[in-house]
PyMOL commands that place a pseudoatom at each C-alpha (Angstrom):
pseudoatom trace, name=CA, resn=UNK, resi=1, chain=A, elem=C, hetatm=0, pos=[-8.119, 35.149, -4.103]
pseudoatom trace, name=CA, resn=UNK, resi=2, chain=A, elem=C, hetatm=0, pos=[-9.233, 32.734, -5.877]
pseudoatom trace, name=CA, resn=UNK, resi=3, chain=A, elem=C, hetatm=0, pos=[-6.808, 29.013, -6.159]
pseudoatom trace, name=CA, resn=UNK, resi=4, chain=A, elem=C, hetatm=0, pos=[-6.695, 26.048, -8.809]
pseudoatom trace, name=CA, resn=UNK, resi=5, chain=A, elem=C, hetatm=0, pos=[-6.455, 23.070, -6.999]
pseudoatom trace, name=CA, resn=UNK, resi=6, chain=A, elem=C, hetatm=0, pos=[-3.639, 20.457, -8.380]
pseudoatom trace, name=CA, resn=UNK, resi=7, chain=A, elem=C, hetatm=0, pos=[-6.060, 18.479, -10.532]
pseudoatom trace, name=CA, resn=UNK, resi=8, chain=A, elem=C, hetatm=0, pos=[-7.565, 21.501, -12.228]
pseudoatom trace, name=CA, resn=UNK, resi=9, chain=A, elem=C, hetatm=0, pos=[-4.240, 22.962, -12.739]
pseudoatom trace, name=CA, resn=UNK, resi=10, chain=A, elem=C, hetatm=0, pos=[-2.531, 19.347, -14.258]
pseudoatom trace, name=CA, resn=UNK, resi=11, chain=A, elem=C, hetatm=0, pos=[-5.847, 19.009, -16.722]
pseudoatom trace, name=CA, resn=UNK, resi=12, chain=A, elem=C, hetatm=0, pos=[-5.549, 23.006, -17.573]
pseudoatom trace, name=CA, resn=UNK, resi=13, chain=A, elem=C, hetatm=0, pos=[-1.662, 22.774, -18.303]
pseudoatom trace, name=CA, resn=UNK, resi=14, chain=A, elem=C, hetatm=0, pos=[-1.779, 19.028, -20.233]
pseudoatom trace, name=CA, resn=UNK, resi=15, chain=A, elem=C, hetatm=0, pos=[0.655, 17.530, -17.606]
pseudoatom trace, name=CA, resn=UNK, resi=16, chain=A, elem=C, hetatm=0, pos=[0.333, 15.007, -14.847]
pseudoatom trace, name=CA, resn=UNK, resi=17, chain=A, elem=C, hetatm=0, pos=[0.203, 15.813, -11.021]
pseudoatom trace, name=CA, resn=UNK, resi=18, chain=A, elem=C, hetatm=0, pos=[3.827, 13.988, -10.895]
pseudoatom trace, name=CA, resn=UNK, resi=19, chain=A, elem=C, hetatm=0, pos=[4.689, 16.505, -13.443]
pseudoatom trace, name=CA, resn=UNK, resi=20, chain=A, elem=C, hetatm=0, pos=[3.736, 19.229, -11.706]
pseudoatom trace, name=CA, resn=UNK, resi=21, chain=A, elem=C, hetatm=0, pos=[5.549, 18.298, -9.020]
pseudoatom trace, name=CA, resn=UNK, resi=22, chain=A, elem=C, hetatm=0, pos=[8.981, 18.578, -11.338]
pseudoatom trace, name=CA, resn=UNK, resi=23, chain=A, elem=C, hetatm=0, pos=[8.439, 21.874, -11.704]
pseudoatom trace, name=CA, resn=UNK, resi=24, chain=A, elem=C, hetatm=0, pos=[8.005, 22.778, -8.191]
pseudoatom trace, name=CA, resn=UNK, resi=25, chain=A, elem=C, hetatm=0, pos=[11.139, 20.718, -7.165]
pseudoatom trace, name=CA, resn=UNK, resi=26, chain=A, elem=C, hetatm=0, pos=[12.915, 23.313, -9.860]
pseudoatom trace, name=CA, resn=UNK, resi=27, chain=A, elem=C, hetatm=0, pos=[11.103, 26.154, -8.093]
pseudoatom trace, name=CA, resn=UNK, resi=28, chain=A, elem=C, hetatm=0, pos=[9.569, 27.530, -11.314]
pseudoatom trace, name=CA, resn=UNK, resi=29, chain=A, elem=C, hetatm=0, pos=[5.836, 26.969, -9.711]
pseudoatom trace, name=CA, resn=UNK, resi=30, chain=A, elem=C, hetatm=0, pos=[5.327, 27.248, -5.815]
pseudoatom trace, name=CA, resn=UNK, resi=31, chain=A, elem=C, hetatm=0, pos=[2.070, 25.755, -4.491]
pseudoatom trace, name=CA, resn=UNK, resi=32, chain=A, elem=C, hetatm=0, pos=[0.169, 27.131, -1.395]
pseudoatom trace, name=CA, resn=UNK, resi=33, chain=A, elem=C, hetatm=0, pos=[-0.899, 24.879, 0.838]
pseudoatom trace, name=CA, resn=UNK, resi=34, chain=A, elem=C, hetatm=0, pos=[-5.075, 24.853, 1.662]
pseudoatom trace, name=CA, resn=UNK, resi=35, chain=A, elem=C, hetatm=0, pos=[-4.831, 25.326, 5.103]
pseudoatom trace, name=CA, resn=UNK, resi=36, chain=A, elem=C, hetatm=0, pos=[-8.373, 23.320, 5.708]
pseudoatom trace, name=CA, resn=UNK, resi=37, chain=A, elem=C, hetatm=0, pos=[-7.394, 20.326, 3.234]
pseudoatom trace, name=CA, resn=UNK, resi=38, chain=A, elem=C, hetatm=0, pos=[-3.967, 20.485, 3.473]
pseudoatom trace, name=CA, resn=UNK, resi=39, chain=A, elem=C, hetatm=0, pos=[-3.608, 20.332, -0.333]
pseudoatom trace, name=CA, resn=UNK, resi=40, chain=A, elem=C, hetatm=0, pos=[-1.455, 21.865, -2.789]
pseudoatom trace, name=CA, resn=UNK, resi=41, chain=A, elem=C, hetatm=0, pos=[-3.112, 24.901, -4.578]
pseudoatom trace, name=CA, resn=UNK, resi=42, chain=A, elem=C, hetatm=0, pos=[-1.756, 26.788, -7.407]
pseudoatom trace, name=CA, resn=UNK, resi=43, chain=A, elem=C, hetatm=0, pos=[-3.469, 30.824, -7.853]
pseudoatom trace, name=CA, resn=UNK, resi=44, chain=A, elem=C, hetatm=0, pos=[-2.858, 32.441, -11.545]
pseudoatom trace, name=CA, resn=UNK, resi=45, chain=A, elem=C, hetatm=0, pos=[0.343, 33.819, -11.117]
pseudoatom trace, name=CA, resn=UNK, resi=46, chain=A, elem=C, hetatm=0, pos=[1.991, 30.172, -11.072]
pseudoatom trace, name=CA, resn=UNK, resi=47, chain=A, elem=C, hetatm=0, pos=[-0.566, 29.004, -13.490]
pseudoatom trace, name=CA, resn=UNK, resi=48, chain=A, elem=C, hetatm=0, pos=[1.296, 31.740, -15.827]
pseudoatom trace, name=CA, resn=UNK, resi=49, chain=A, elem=C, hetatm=0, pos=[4.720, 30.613, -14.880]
pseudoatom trace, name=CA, resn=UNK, resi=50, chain=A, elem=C, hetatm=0, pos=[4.210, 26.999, -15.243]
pseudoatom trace, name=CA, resn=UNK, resi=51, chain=A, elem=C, hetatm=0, pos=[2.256, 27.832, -18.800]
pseudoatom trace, name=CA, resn=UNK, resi=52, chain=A, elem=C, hetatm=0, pos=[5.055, 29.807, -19.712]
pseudoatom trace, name=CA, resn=UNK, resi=53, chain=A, elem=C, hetatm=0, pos=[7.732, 26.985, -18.694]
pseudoatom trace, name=CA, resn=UNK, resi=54, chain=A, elem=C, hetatm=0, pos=[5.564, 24.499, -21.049]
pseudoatom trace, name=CA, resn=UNK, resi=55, chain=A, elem=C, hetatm=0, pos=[6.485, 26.801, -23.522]
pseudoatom trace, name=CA, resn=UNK, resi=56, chain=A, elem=C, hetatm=0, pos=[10.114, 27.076, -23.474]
pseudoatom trace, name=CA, resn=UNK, resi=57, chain=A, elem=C, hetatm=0, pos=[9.760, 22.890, -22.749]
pseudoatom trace, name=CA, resn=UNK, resi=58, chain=A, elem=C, hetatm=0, pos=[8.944, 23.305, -26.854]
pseudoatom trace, name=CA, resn=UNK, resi=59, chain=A, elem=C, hetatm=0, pos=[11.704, 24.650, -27.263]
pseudoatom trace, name=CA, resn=UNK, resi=60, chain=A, elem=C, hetatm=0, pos=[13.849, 21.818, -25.770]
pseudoatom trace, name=CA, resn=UNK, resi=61, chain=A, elem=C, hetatm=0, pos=[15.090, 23.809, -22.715]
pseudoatom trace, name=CA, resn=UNK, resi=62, chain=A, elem=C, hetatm=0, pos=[15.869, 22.024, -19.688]
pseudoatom trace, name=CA, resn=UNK, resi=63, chain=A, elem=C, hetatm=0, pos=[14.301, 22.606, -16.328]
pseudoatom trace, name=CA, resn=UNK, resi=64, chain=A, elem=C, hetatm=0, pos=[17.675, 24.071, -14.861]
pseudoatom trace, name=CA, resn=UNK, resi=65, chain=A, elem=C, hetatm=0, pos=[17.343, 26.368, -17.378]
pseudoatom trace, name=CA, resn=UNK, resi=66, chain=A, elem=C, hetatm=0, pos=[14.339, 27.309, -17.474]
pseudoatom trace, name=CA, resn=UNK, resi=67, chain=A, elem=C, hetatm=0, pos=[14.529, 27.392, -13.424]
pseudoatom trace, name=CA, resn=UNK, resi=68, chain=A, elem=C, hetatm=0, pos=[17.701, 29.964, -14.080]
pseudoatom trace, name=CA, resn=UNK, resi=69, chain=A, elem=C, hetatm=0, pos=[15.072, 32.379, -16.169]
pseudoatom trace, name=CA, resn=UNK, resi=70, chain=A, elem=C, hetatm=0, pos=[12.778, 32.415, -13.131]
for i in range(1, 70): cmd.bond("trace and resi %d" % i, "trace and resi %d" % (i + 1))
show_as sticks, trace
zoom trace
């Protein structure tokens, strides 16, 4: 499989590592760990759910709720 590490996926989604890491407090993207870097690393399935939160951010929904939808 193949995995985005957490710069890749911050520069691909037009939000900061720190901001990343809101999302994963709400649980709406949940990193792997590398297990030979110990880094965070995202595969495409989150990348979709964290695109898809961006999204509904447009909208004005709040993380709770867009955590709730997940």
């Amino acid at each position: 499989m193949k995995y985005i590490k957490i710069g890749d996926m911050s520069t691909i989604a037009g939000i900061s590592p720190s901001g990343l890491r809101k999302y994963e407090k709400y649980g709406i993207i949940e990193p792997e760990i590398d297990p030979d870097t110990g880094h965070r690393v995202y595969d495409g399935m989150q990348m979709g759910h964290l695109l898809n939160a961006r999204r509904f951010r447009q909208f004005y929904f709040s993380l709770d709720d867009i955590s709730d939808m997940h």
